[in-house]
C-alpha positions, -999 to +999 in steps of 0.1 A: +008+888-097+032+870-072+043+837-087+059+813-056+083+787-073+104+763-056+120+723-065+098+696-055+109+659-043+097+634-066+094+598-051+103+573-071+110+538-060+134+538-034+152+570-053+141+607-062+140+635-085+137+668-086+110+685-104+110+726-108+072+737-095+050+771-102+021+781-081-003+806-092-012+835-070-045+819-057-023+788-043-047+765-062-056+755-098-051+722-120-020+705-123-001+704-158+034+687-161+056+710-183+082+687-202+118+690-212+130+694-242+168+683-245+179+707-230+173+700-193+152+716-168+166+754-181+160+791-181+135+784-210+116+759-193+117+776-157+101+805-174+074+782-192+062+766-161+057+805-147+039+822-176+013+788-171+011+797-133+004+831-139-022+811-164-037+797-131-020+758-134+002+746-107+029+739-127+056+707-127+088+706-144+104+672-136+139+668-146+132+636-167+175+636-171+179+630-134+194+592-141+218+604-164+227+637-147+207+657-123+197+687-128+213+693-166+209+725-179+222+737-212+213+770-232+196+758-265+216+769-291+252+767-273+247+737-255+233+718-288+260+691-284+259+685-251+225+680-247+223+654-278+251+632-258+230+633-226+196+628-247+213+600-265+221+580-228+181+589-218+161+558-211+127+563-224+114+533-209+123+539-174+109+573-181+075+562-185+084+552-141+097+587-134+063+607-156+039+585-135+058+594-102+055+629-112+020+629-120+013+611-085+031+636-070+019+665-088-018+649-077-006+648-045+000+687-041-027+704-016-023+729-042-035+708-072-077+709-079-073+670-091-073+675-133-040+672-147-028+675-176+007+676-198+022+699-222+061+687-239+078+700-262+104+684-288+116+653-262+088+665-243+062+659-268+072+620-269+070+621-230+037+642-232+023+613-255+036+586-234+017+602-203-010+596-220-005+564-229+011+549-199+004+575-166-024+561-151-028+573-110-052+548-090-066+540-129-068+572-143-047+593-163-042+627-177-072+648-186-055+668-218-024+666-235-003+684-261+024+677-277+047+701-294+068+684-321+073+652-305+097+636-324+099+602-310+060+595-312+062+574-344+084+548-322+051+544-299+020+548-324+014+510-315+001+522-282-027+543-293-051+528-283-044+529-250-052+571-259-076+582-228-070+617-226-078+645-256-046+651-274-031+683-295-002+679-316+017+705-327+045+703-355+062+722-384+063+719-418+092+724-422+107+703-392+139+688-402+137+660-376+098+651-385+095+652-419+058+651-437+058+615-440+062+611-402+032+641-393+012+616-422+021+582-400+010+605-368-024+614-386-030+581-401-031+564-362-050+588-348-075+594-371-113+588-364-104+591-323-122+616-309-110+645-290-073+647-315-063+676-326-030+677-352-019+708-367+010+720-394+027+751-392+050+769-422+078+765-394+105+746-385+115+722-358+112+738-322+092+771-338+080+777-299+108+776-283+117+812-278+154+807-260+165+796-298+173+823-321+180+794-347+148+776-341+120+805-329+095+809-354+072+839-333+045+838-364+042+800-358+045+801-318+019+828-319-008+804-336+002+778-315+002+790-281-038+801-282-050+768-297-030+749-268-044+775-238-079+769-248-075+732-254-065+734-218-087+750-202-117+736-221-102+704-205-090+712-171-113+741-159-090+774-156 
């Protein structure tokens, strides 16, 4: 199957971005934004946003980093403390600007069938969440969202009901950044909404990410990964 990939423009304001994009072979399908963890726009990611084009989704990997360094890229284990002092400088507020400008854009493609939705994971889970909360293009926003271990989405559970899209959550048990208490808070706000989905794994924090020998839980990743491919695809039509 011939996957074409190449880096997008992304307008924003009077500046731009970069964005990492995946066709699938048929040139078409629905748009899905694949989001960063801290660890930039890397090998890991690259590689995500090609196994979902070969899925059928036009994939968009946006480097949300891009106002404290374009274009960082660490490996996830080796690069841990770099990637925390960039994280650390990362305006999540001027991000919500930059996820709407890459949802436009990713709209925008003559590739893209006009559903999109948003899959993040770790960092990218908070900015999955706040595409759905916030991304709206010409009034509407994303048509399905998950969220692997997103653990900044406590800070923004005020904004729930501003919830459109149907929403998968995703965390770990045995997550050392979200403890139970937190995954509670998270199921506590949603609950009663319809179209939320929040499961636990016996894993740890970033059990999907399969770059990280210290974080990779494959037992975990493996139940995962089929719950967040039919959520999906129930939503977005592959």
């Amino acid at each position: 199957m011939s996957i074409e990939t190449r880096w997008e423009t992304v307008t924003v304001g009077s500046d731009s971005f970069d964005a990492y994009c995946a066709l699938p072979a048929s040139g078409r399908g629905p748009g899905l934004l694949v989001l960063q963890e801290i660890f930039g726009v890397n090998a890991n990611m690259r590689a995500l946003a090609v196994r979902f084009a070969e899925l059928g989704y036009l994939a968009l990997v946006p480097d949300m980093f891009w106002r404290v360094e374009r274009r960082f890229e660490r490996s996830d284990d080796s690069g841990m403390a770099d990637a925390f002092a960039v994280s650390q400088r990362f305006d999540l507020e001027a991000a919500r600007g930059d996820l709407q400008a890459a949802h436009a854009h990713l709209l925008g493609l003559p590739g893209c069938t006009g559903r999109v939705g948003a899959v993040g994971f770790c960092l990218g889970g908070t900015l999955a969440f706040l595409t759905a909360t916030s991304s709206r293009v010409d009034g509407r926003g994303p048509d399905a969202v998950v969220c692997y271990y997103g653990s900044g989405i406590n800070d923004y559970l005020g904004e729930v009901d501003r919830l459109e899209a149907p929403i998968l959550l995703h965390y770990g048990t045995r997550d050392e950044y979200i403890t139970a208490d937190k995954v509670a808070e998270v199921e506590a706000a949603l609950a009663g909404r319809p179209d939320v989905e929040i499961h636990r794994y016996d894993a740890g924090h970033a059990f999907s990410n399969e770059d990280s020998a210290r974080f990779y839980d494959p037992a975990a990743a493996a139940q995962a990964w089929p719950r967040t491919l039919e959520m999906l695809s129930r939503h977005l039509g592959t």
